[in-house]
N, C-alpha and C positions, 0 to 999 in steps of 0.2 A: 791697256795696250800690251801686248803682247812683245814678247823679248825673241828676236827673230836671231842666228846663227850666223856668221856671215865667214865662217871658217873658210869654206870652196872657193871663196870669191880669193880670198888671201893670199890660198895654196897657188891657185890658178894664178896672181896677179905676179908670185915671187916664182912660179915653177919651181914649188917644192913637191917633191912625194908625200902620201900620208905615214910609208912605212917610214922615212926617215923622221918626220915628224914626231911620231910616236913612240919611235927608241929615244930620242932625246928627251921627251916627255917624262916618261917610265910608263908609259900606259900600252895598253894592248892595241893593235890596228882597231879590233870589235868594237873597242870603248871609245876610239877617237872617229870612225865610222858613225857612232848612235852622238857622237858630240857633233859631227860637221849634220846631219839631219834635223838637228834640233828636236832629238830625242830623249833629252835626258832632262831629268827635274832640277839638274844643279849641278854646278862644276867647283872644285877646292879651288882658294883662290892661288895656293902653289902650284895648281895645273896650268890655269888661267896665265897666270905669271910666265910660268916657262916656255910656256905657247908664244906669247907676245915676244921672251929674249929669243929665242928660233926666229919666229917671221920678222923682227925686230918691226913692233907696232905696240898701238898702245891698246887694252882691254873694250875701247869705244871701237876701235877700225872692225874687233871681232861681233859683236856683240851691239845691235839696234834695235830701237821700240818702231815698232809699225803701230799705226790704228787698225784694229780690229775692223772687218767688213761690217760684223755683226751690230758693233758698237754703232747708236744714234750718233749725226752728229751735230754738235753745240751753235 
C-alpha cells in the first residue's frame, strides 16, 4: 500500500500559503512543493512535527495508505 501525501488537502482545508508554511518549517518552498506531490522518499520526523504544530493536525491527517490499483485484491 502505498503512503499517499495529503499536505494540499490541509493547506487548502486551513487556507494557509505554502510560502508561509515553509518559512516556519525551515525548508525551502522547492522542498515543501516535491513534499505536497508526494515526491519525496522520506520526510525527518522534525519536519513532519512542525508541519502538524503550523496546521495544528496530527501526522495521520497528512499522511494515508491507499491500496495500490496494481496490487490483487484478497
Amino acid at each position: 500500500m502505498p503512503i499517499h501525501v495529503r499536505l494540499n488537502v490541509m493547506l487548502a482545508e486551513r487556507s494557509v500559503k505554502s510560502k508561509d508554511l515553509a518559512e516556519y518549517v525551515g525548508i525551502t518552498e522547492a522542498n515543501l512543493s516535491l513534499l505536497k506531490q508526494g515526491k519525496v522518499k522520506g520526510v525527518r520526523f522534525d519536519t513532519l512535527q512542525r508541519i502538524c504544530e503550523y496546521l495544528q493536525c496530527q501526522p495521520g491527517d497528512l499522511l494515508v495508505s491507499k491500496p495500490d490499483s496494481s496490487e490483487p485484491v484478497a
